[in-house]
Backbone and ligand atoms as CSV (ligand in chain L), in Angstrom:
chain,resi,resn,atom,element,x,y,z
A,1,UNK,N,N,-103.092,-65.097,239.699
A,1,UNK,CA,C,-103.628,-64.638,238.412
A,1,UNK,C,C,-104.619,-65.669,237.849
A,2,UNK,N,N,-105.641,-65.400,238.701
A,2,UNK,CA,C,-106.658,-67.191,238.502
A,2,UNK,C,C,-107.277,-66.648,236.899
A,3,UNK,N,N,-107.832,-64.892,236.748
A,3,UNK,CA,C,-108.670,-64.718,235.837
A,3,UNK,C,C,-107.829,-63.926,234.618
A,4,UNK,N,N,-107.336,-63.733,233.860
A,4,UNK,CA,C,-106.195,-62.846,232.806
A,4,UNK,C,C,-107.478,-61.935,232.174
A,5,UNK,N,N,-107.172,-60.938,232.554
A,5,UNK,CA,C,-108.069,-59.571,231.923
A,5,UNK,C,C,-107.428,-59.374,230.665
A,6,UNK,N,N,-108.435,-59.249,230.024
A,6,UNK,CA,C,-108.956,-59.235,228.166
A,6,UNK,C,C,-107.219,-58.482,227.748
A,7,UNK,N,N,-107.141,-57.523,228.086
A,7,UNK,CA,C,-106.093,-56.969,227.793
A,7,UNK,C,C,-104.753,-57.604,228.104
A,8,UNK,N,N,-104.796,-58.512,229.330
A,8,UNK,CA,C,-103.745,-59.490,228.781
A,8,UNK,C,C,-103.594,-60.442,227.525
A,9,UNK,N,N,-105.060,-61.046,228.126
A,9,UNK,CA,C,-104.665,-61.768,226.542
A,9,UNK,C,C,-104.492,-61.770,225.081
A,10,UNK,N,N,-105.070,-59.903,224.809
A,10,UNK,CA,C,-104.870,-59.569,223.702
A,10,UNK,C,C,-102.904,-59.276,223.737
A,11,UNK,N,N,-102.420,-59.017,224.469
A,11,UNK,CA,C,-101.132,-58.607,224.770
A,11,UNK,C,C,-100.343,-60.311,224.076
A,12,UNK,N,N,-100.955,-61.345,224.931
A,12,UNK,CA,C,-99.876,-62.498,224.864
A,12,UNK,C,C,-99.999,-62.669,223.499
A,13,UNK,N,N,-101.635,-62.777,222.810
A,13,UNK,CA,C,-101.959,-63.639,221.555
A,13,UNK,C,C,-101.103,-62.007,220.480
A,14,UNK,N,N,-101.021,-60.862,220.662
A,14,UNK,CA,C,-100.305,-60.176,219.870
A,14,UNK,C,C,-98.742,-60.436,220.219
A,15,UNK,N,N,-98.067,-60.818,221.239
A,15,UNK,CA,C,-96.897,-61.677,221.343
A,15,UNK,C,C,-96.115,-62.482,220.231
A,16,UNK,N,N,-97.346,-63.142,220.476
A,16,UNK,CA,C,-97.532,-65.166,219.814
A,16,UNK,C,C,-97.281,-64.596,218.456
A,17,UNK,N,N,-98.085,-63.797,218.207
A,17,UNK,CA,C,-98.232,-63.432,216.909
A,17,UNK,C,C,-96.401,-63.320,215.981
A,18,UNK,N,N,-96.187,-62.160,216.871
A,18,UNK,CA,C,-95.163,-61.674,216.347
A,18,UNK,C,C,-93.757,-62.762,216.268
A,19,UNK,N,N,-94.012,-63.850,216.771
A,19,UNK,CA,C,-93.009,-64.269,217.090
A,19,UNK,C,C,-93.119,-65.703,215.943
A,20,UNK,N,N,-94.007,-65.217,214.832
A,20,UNK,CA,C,-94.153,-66.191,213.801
A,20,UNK,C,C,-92.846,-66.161,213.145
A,21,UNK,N,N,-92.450,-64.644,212.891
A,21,UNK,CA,C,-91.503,-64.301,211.848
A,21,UNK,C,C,-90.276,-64.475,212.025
A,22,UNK,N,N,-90.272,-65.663,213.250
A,22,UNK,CA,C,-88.845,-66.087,213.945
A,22,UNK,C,C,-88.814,-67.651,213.727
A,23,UNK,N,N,-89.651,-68.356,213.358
A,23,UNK,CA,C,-90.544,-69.264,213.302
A,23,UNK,C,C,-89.707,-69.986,212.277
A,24,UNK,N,N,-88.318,-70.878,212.632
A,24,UNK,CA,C,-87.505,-71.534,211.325
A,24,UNK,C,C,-88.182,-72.863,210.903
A,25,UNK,N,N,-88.664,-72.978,210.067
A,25,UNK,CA,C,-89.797,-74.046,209.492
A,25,UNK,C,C,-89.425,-74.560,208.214
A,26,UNK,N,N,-88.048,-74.474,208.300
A,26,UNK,CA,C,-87.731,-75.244,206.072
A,26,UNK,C,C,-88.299,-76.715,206.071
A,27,UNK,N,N,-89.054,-77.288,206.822
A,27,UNK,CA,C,-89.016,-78.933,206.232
A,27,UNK,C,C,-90.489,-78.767,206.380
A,28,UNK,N,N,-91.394,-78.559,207.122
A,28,UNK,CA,C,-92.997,-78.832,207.777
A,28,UNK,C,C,-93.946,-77.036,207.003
A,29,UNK,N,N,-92.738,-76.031,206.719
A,29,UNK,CA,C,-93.517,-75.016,206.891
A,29,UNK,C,C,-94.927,-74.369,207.703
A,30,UNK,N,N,-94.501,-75.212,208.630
A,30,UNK,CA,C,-95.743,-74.721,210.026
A,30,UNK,C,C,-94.931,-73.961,211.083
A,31,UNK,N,N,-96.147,-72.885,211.054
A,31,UNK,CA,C,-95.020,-71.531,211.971
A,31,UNK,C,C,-96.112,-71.876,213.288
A,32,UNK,N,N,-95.495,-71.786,214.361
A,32,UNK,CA,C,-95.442,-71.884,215.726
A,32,UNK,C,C,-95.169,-70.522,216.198
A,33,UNK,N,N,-96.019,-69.722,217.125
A,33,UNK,CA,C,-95.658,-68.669,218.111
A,33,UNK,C,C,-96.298,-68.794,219.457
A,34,UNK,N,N,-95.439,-68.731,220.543
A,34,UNK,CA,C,-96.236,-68.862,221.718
A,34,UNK,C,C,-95.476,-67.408,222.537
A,35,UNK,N,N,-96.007,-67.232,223.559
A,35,UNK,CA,C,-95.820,-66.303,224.808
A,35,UNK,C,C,-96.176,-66.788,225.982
A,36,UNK,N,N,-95.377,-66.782,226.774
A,36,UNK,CA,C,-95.592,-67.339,227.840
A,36,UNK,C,C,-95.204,-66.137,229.122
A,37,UNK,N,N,-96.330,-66.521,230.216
A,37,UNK,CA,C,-96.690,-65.258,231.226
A,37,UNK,C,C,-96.442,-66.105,232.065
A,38,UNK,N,N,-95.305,-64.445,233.350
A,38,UNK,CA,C,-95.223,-65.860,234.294
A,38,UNK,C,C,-95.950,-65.070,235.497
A,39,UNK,N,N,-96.052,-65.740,236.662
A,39,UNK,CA,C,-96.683,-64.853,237.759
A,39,UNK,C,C,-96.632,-63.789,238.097
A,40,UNK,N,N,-95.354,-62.786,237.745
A,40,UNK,CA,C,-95.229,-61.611,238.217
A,40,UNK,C,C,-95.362,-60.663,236.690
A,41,UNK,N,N,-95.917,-61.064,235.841
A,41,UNK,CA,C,-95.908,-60.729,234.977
A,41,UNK,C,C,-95.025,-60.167,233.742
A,42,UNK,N,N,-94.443,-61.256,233.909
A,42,UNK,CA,C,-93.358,-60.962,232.901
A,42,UNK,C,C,-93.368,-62.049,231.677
A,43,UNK,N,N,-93.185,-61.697,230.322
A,43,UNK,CA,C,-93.449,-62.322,229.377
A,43,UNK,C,C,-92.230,-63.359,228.672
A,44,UNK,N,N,-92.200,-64.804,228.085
A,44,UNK,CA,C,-91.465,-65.096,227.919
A,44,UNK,C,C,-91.842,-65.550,226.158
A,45,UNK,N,N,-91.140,-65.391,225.065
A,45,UNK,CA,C,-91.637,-65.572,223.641
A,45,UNK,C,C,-90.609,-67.169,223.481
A,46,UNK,N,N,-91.774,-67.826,222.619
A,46,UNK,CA,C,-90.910,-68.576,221.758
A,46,UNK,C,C,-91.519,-69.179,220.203
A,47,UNK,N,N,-90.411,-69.238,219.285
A,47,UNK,CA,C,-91.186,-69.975,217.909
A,47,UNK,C,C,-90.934,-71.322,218.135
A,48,UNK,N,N,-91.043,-72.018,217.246
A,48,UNK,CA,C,-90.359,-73.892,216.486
A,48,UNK,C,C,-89.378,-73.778,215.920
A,49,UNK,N,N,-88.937,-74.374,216.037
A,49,UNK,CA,C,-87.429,-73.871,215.310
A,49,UNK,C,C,-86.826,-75.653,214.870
A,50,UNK,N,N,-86.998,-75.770,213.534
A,50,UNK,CA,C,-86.790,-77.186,213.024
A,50,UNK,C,C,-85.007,-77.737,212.763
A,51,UNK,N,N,-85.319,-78.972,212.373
A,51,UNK,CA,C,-83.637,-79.145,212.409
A,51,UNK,C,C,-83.497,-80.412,211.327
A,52,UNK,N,N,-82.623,-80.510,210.049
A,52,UNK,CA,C,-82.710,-81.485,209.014
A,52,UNK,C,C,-82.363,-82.944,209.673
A,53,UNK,N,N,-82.439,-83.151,210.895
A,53,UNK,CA,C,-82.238,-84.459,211.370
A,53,UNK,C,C,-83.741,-85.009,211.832
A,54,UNK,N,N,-84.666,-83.641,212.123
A,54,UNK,CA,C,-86.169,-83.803,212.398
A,54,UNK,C,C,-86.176,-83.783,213.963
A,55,UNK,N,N,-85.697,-84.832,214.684
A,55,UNK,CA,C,-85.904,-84.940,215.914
A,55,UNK,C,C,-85.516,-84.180,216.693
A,56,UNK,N,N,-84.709,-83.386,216.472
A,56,UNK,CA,C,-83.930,-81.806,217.250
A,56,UNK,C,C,-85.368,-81.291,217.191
A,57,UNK,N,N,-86.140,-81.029,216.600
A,57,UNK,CA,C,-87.089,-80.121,216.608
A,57,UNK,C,C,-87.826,-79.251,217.740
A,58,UNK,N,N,-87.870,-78.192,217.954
A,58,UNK,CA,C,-88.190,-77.704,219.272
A,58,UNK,C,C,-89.696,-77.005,218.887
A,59,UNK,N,N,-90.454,-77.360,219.306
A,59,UNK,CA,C,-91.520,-76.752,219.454
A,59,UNK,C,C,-91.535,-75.215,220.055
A,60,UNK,N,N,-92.189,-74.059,219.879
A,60,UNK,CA,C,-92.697,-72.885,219.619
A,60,UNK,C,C,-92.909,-72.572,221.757
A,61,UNK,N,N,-93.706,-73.463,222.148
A,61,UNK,CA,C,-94.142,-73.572,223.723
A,61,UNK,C,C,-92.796,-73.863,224.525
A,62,UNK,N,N,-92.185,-75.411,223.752
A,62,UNK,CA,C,-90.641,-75.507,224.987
A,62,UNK,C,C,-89.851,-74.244,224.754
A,63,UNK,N,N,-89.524,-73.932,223.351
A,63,UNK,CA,C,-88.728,-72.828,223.477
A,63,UNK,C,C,-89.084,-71.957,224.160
A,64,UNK,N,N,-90.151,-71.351,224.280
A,64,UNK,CA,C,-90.628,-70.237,225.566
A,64,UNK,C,C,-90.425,-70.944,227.122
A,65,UNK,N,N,-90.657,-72.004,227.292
A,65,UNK,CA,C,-90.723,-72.454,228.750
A,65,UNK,C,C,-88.784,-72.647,228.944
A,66,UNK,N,N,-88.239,-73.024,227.897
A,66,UNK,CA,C,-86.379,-73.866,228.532
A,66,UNK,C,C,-86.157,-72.329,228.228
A,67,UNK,N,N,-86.720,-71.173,227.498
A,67,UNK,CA,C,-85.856,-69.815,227.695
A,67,UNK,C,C,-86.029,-69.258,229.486
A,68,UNK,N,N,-87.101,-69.367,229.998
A,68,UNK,CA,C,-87.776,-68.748,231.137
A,68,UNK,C,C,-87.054,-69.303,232.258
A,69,UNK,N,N,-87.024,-70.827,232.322
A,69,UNK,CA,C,-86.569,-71.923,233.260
A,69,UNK,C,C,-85.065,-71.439,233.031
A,70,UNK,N,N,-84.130,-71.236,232.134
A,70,UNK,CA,C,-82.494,-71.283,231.834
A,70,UNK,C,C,-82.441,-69.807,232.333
A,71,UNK,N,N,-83.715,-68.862,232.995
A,71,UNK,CA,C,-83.176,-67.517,233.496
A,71,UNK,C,C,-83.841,-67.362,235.080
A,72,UNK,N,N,-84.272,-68.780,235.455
A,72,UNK,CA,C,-84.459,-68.987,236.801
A,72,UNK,C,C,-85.759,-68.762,237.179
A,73,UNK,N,N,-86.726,-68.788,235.734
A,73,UNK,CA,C,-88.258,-68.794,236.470
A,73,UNK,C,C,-88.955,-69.799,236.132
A,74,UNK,N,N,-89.729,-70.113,237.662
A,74,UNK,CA,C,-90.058,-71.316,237.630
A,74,UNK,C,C,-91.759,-71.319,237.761
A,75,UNK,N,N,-92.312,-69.804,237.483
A,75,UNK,CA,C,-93.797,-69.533,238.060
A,75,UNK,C,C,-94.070,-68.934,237.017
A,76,UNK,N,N,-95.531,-69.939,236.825
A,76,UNK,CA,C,-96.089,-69.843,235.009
A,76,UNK,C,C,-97.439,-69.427,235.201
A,77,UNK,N,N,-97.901,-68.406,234.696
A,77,UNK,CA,C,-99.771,-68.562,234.878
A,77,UNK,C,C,-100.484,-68.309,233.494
A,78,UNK,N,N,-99.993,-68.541,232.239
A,78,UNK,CA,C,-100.714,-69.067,231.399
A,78,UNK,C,C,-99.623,-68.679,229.847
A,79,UNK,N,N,-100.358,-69.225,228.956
A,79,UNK,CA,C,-98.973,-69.388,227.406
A,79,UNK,C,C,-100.053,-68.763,226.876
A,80,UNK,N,N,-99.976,-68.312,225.488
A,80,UNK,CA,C,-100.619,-68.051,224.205
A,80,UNK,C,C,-100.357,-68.460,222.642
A,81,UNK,N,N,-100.718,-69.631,222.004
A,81,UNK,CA,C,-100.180,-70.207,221.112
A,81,UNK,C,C,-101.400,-69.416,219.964
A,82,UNK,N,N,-100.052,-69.502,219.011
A,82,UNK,CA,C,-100.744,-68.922,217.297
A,82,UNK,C,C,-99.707,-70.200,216.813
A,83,UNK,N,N,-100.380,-70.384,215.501
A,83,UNK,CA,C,-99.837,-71.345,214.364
A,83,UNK,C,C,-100.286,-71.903,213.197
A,84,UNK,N,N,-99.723,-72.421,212.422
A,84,UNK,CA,C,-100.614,-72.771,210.645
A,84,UNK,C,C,-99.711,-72.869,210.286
A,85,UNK,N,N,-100.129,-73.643,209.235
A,85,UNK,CA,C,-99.384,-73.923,207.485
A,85,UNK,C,C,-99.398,-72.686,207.295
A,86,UNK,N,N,-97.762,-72.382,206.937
A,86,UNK,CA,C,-97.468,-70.873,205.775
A,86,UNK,C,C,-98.655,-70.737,205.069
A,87,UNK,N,N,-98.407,-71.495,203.699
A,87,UNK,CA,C,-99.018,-71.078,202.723
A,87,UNK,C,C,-100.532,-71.395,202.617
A,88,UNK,N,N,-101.368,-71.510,204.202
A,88,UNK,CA,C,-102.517,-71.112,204.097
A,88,UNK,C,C,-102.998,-70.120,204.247
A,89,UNK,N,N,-102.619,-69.305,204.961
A,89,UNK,CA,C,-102.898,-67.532,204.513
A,89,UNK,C,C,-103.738,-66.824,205.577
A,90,UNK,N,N,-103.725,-68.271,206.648
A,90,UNK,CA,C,-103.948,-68.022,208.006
A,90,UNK,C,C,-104.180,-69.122,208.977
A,91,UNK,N,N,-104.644,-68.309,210.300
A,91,UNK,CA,C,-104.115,-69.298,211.357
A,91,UNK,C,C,-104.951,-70.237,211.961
A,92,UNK,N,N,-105.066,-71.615,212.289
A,92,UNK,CA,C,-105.965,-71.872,212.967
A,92,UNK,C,C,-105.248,-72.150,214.030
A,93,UNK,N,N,-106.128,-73.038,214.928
A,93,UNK,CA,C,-106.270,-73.661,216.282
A,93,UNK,C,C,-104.594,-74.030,216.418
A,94,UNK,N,N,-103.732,-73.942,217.255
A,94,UNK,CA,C,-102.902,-74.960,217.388
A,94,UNK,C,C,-102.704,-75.171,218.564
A,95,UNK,N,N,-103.169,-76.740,219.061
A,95,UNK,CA,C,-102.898,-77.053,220.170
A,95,UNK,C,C,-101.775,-77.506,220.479
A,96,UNK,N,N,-101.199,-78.122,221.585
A,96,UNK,CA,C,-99.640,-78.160,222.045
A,96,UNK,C,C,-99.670,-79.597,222.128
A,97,UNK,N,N,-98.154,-80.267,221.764
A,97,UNK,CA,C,-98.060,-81.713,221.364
A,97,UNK,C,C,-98.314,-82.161,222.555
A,98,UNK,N,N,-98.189,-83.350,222.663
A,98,UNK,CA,C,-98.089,-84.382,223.916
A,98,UNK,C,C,-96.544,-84.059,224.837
A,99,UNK,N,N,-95.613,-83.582,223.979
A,99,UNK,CA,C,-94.250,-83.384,224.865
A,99,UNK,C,C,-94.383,-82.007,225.464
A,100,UNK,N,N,-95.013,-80.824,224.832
A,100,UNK,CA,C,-94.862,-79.298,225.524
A,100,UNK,C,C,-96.136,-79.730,226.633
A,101,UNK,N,N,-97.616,-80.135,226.663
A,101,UNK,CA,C,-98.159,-80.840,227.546
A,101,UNK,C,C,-97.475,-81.364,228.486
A,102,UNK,N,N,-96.353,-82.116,228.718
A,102,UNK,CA,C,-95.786,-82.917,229.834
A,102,UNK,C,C,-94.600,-81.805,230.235
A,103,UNK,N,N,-93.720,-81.348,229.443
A,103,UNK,CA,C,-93.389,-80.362,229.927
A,103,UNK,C,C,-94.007,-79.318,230.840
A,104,UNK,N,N,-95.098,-78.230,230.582
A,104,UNK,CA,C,-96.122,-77.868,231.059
A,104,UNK,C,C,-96.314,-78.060,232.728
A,105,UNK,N,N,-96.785,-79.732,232.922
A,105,UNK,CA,C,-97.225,-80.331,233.916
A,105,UNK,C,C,-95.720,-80.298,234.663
A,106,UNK,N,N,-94.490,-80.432,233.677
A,106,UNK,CA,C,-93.407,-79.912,234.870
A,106,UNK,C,C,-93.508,-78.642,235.550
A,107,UNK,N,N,-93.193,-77.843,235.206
A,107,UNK,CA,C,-93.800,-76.223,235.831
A,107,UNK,C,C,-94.856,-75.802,236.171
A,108,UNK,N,N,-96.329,-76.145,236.078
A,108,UNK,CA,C,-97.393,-75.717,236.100
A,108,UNK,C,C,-98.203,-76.962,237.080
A,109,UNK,N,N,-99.197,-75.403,237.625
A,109,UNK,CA,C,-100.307,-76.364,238.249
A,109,UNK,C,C,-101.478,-76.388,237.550
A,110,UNK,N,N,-101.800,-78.231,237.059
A,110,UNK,CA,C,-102.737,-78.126,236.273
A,110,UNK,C,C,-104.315,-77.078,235.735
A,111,UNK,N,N,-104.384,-76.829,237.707
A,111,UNK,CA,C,-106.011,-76.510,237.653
A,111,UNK,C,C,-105.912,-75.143,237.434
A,112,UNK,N,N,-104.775,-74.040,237.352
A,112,UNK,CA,C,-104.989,-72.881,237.320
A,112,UNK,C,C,-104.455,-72.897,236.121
A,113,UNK,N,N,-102.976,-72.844,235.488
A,113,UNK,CA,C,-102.303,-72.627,234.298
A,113,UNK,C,C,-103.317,-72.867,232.954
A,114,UNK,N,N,-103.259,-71.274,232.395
A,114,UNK,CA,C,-104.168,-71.288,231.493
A,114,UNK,C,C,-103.573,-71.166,229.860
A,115,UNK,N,N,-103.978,-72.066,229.064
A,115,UNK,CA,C,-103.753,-72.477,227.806
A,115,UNK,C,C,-104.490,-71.255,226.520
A,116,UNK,N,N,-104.410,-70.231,226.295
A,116,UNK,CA,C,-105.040,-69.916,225.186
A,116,UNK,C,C,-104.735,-69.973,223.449
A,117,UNK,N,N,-105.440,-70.977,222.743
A,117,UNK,CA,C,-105.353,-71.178,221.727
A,117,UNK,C,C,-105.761,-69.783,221.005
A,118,UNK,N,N,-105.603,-69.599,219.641
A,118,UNK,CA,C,-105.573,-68.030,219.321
A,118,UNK,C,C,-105.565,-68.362,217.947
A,119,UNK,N,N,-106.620,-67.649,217.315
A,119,UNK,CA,C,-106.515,-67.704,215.354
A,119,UNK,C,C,-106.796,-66.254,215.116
A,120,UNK,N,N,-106.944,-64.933,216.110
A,120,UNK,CA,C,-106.323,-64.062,215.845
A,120,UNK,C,C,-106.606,-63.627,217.566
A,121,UNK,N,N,-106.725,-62.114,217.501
A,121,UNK,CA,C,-106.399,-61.252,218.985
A,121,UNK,C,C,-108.166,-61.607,219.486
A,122,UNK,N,N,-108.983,-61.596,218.435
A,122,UNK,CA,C,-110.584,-61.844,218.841
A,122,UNK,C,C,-111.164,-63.190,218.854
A,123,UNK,N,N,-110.175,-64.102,218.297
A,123,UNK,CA,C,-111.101,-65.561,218.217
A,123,UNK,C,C,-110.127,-66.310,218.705
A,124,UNK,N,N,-110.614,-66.959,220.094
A,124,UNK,CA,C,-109.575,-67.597,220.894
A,124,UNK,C,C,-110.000,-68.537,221.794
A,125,UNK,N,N,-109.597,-69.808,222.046
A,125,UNK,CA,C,-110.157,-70.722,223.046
A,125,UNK,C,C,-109.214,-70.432,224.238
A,126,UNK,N,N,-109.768,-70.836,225.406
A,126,UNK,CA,C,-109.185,-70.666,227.083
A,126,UNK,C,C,-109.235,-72.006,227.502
A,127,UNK,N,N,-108.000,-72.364,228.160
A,127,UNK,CA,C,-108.777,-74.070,228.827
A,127,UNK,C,C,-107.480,-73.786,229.846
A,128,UNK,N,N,-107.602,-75.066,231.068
A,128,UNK,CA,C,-106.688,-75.248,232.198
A,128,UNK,C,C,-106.134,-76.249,231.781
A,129,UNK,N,N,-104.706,-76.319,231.995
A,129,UNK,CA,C,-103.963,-77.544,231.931
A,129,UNK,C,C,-104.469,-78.768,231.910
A,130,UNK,N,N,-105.350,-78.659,232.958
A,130,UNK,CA,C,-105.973,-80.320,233.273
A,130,UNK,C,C,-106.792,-80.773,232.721
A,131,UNK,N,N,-107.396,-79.778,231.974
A,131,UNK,CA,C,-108.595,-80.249,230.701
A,131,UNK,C,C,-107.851,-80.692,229.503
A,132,UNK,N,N,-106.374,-80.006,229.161
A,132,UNK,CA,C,-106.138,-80.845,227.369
A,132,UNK,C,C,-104.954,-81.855,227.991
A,133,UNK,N,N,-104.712,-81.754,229.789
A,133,UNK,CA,C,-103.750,-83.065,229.911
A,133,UNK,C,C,-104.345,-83.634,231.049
A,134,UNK,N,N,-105.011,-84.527,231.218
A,134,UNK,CA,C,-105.835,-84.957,232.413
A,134,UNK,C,C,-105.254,-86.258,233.183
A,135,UNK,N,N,-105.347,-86.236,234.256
A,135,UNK,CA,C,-104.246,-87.342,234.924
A,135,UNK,C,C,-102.975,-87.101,234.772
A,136,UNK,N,N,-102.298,-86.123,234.434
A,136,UNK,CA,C,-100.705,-85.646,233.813
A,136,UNK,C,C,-100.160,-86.348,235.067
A,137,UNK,N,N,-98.893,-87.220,234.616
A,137,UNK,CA,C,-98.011,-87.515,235.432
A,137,UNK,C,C,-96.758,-86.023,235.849
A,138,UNK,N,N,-96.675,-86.264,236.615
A,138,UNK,CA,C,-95.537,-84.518,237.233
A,138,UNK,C,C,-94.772,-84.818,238.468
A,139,UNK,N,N,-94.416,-83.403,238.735
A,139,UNK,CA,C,-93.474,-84.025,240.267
A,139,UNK,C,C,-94.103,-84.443,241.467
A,140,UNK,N,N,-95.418,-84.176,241.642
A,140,UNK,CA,C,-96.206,-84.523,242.764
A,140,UNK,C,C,-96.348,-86.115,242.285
A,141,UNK,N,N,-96.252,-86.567,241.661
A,141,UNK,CA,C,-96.128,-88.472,241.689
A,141,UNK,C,C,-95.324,-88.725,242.149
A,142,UNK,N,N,-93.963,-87.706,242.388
A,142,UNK,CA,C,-92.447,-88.293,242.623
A,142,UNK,C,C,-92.264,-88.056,244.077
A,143,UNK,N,N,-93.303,-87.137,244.638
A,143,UNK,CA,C,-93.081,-86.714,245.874
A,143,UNK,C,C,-92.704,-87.446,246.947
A,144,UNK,N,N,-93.193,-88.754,246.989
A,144,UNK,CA,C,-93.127,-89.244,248.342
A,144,UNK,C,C,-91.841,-90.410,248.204
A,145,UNK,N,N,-91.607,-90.360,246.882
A,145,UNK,CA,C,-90.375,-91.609,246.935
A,145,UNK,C,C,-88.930,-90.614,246.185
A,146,UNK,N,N,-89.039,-88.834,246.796
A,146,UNK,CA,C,-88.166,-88.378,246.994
A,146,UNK,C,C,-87.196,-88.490,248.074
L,1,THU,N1,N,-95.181,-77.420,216.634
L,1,THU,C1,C,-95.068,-76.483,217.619
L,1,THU,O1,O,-94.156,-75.651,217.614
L,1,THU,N2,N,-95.990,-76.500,218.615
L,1,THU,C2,C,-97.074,-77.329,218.655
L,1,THU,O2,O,-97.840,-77.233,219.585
L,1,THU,C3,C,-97.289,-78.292,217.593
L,1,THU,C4,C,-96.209,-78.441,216.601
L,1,THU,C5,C,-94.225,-77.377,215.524
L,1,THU,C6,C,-93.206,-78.470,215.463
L,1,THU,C7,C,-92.856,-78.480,214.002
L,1,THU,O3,O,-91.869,-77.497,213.756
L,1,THU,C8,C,-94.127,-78.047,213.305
L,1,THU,O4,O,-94.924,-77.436,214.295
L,1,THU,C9,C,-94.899,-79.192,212.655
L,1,THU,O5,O,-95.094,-80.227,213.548
């Protein structure tokens, strides 16, 4: 799935979307929605989901990737992230932290796995793994001193 036809990605980023209103945010009020597609085409959703200790905090992307991985899939060919401050009244850009990034590079091959950022179903950036994580350390570093 090197190229995702338009109609997928209107599919994931209307996903992402929906999966704001799951989106538990009492401390940051920043809603997180992602969707995540795996090779055979099957969809996996997740929000952020916060926690009053802070560091529990799960990002919107792991929750979609540890739901997919905890049901035995391990083949990813691209996510769809939506997100914003609540009470701005809409969405911009949200790119994925440095930890769903390294996560990511666990399951995914940089040069194909495709990233679409999303501020609605028509205005959307596309990039490959290896462009917003470049040099990613992963299991192919571990390979030979397996
Ligand atoms: N967050 C995500 O869910 N994904 C990202 O890519 C960036 C940040 C969440 C974590 C936290 O609940 C809130 O956004 C503010 O950092």
């Amino acid at each position: 799935m090197q190229n995702l036809e338009k109609s997928m990605i209107s599919k994931l980023i209307e996903t992402a979307m929906e999966q704001l209103k799951f989106s538990y945010t009492p401390y940051s009020n920043f809603k997180v929605g992602a969707s995540l597609l795996t090779k055979n085409g099957q969809i996996y959703t997740g929000c952020n989901i916060e926690n009053a200790a802070y560091t529990p905090t799960n990002c919107a992307e792991r929750t979609a990737f540890f739901k997919a991985v905890s049901e035995g899939e391990h083949n990813f060919a691209a996510i769809a992230i939506v997100g914003g401050a609540e009470d701005a009244g809409q969405l911009d850009y949200c790119a994925p932290c440095g930890v769903c990034r390294q996560v990511m590079m666990e399951f995914c091959e940089p040069a194909t796995f495709t990233i679409i950022l999303a501020k609605s179903e028509h205005e959307y950036c596309i990039y490959k793994l290896e462009e917003l994580f470049p040099m990613g350390f992963g299991p192919k570093n571990l390979e030979e001193n397996i």
